[in-house]
C-alpha positions in Angstrom: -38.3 -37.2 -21.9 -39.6 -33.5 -22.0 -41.0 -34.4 -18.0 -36.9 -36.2 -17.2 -35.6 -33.0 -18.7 -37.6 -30.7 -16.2 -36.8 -32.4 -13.3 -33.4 -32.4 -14.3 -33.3 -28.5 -15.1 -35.0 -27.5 -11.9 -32.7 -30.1 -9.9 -29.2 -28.0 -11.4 -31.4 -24.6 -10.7 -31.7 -25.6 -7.6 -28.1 -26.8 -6.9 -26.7 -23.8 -8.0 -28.8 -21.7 -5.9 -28.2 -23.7 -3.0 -24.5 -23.1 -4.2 -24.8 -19.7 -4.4 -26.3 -19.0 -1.5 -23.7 -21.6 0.6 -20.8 -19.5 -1.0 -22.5 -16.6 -0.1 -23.2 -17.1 3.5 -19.5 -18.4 3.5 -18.2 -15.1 2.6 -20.5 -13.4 5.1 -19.0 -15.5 7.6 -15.6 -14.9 6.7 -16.3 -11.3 6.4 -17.0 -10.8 9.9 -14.5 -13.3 10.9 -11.9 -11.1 9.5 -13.4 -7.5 11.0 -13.2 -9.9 14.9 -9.4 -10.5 14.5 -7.2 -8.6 16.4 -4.7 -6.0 14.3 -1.8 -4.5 15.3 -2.2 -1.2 16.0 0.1 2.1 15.6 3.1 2.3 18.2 4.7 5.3 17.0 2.3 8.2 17.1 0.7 9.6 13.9 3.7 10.7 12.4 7.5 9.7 12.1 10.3 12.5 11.9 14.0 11.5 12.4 17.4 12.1 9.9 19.9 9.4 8.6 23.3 9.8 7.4 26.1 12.0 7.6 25.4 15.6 8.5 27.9 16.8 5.5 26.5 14.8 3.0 23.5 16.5 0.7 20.4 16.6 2.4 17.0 14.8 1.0 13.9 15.4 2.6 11.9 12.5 1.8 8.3 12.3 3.1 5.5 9.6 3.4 1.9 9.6 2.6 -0.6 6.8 3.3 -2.5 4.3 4.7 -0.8 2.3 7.7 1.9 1.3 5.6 3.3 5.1 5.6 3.6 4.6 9.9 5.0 0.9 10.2 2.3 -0.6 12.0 3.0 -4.0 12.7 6.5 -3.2 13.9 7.9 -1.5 17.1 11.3 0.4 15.5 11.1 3.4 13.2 14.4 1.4 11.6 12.1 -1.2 10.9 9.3 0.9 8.8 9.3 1.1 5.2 10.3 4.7 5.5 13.4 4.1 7.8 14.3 1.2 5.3 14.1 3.4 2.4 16.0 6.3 4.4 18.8 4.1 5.3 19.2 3.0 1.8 19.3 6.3 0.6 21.8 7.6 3.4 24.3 5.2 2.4 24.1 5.5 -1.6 26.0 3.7 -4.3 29.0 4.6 -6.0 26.1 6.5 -8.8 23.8 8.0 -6.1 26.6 9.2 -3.2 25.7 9.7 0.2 23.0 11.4 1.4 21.4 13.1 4.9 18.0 12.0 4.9 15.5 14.0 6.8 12.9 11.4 7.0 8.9 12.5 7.7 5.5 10.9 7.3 2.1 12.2 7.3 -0.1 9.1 7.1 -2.5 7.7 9.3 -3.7 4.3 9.5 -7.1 3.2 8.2 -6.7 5.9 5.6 -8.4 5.8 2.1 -7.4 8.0 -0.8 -10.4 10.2 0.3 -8.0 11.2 3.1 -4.8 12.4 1.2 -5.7 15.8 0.5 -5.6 16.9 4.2 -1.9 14.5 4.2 -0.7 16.5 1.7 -1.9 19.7 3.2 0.7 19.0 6.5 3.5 17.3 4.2 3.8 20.9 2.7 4.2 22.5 5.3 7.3 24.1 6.3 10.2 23.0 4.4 9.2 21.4 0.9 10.4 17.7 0.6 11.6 16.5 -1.9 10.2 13.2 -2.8 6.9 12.0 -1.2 6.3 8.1 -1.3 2.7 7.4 -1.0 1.6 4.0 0.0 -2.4 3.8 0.0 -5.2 1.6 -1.6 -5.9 -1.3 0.6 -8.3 0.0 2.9 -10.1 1.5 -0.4 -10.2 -2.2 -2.1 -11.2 -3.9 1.2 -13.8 -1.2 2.1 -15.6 -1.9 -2.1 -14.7 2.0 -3.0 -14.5 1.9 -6.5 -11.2 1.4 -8.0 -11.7 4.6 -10.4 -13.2 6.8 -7.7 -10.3 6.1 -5.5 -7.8 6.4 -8.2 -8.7 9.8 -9.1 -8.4 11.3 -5.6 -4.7 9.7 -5.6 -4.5 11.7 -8.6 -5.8 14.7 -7.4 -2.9 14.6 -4.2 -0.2 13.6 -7.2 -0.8 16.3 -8.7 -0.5 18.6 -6.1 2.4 17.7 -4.9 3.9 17.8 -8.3 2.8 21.4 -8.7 4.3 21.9 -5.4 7.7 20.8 -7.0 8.0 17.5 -5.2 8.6 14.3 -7.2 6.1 11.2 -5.9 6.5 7.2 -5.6 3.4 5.8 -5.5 3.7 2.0 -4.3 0.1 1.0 -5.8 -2.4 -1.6 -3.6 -0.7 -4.7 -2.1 -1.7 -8.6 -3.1 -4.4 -8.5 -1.0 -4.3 -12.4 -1.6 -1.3 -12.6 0.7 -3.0 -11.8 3.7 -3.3 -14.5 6.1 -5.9 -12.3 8.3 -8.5 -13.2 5.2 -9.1 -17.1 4.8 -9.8 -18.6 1.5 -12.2 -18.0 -0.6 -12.7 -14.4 0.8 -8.9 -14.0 0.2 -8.7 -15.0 -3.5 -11.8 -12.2 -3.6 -9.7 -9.5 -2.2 -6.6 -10.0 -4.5 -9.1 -9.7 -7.7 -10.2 -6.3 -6.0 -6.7 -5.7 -5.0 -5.2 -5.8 -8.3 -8.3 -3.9 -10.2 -7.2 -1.0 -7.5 -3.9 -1.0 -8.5 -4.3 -1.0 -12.1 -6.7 1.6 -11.7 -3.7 3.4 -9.2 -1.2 3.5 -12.0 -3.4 4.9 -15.2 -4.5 8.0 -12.5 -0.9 8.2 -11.1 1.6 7.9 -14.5 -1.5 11.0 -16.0 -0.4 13.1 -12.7 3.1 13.0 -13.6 4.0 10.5 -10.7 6.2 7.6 -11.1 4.1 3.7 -9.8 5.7 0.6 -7.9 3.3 -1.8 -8.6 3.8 -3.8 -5.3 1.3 -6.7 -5.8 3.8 -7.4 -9.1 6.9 -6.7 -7.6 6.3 -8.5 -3.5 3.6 -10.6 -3.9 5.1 -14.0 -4.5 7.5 -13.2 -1.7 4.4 -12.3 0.4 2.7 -15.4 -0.4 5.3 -17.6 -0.1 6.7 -16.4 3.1 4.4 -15.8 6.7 7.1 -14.2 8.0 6.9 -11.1 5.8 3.5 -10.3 7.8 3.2 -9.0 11.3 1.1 -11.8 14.2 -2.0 -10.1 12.4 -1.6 -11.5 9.3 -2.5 -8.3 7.4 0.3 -5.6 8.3 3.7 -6.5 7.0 6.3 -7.4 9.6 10.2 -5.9 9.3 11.3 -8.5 6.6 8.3 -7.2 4.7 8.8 -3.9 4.7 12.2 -4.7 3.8 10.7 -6.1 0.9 8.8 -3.2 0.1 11.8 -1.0 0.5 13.4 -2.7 -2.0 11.1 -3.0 -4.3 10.1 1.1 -4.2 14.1 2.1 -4.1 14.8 2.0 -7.6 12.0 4.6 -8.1 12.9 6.3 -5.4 16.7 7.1 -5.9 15.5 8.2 -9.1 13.1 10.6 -7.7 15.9 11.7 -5.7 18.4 12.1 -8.2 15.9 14.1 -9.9 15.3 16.4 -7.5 18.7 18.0 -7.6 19.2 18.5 -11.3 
């Protein structure tokens, strides 16, 4: 029995390090099958300026910070962009909000990390001070294995500089990662568990800077998941319906920023 029970033990040893090293050579695989796919790339030059609204209404100056997200990429009309969503939402107000004349900028640059924001907010300070800054970053920190709290504190660090600055900031926190089609199964599952420890991470550093968090993976990511047409051909930048989606889901914020910035 003691001789059956050997056998047996090194038999499941050696199962599961077979296993192991199967799933691991799997998730190589799919790692570099993921860097080989092609991605959209930026079409709009590395930064965005244009106005929306009526001249005569109040003016908002409304800046964004970020990652490939803050530039559109994966769409070929500033309209289409998060930022030119947002504006437009803002120009055309609610019976509460009232018009406004948007003067719409962003700063990002795509592939950034939050190692990169303190040389975004450096330019989104220049000149005329805006008035609310969204910043959308986080991805490429999760995808690159930066750790969550590392990253986290940089975003803090550009919070809180633009808050002493006198600009109120929208930070939409680290997509579902496991939405992206560019990333297949079980590599995929692996970057929404890193996703989401980002974000969480994201929100404790950005609420203790005095910023207000859109937690996007909670808000968009069942609408991401369920629906390939919220993602661009890549599979990994969202298309115009899912920056729409975005939009949305960081306007609430947003107007409140706004409103805040005038009182």
């Amino acid at each position: 029995m003691a001789g059956l029970n050997a056998r047996i033990g090194r038999a499941t040893a050696t199962g599961l390090l077979a296993g192991a090293v199967g799933g691991a050579a799997l998730l190589v695989g799919e790692v570099l099958a993921a860097k080989a796919r092609r991605y959209a790339k930026p079409t709009m030059g590395l930064a965005l300026r244009t106005s929306m609204g009526r001249v005569s209404a109040p003016p908002l100056r409304l800046v964004l910070l970020g990652d490939s997200a803050a530039i559109g990429v994966g769409v070929e009309w500033l309209s289409e962009t998060v930022g030119g969503q947002l504006a437009r939402l803002l120009a055309e107000g609610t019976a509460d909000t009232g018009e406004r004349h948007v003067l719409l900028s962003s700063v990002g640059v795509a592939g950034s990390r939050s190692s990169d924001l303190g040389t975004q907010v450096a330019r989104a300070l220049l000149g005329d001070r805006p008035d609310v800054a969204v910043v959308l970053i986080g991805a490429h920190d999760a995808t690159s294995l930066r750790s969550p709290e590392e990253s986290a504190a940089q975003l803090g660090t550009a919070v809180r500089r633009l808050r002493d600055a006198g600009v109120r900031v929208v930070v939409g926190t680290c997509p579902d990662l496991g939405a992206l089609r560019a990333i297949a199964p079980p590599l995929r599952q692996v970057a929404g568990l890193m996703g989401r420890r980002m974000a969480k991470a994201q929100a404790k550093a950005v609420t203790a800077a005095g910023g207000a968090v859109v937690d996007l993976a909670e808000e968009t990511g069942a609408v991401f998941r369920a629906d390939a047409g919220t993602l661009c051909y890549d599979g990994f930048h969202p298309s115009a319906d899912g920056y729409r989606v975005w939009a949305h889901a960081l306007y609430p914020a947003v107007v409140k920023a706004a409103m805040s910035s005038v009182q």
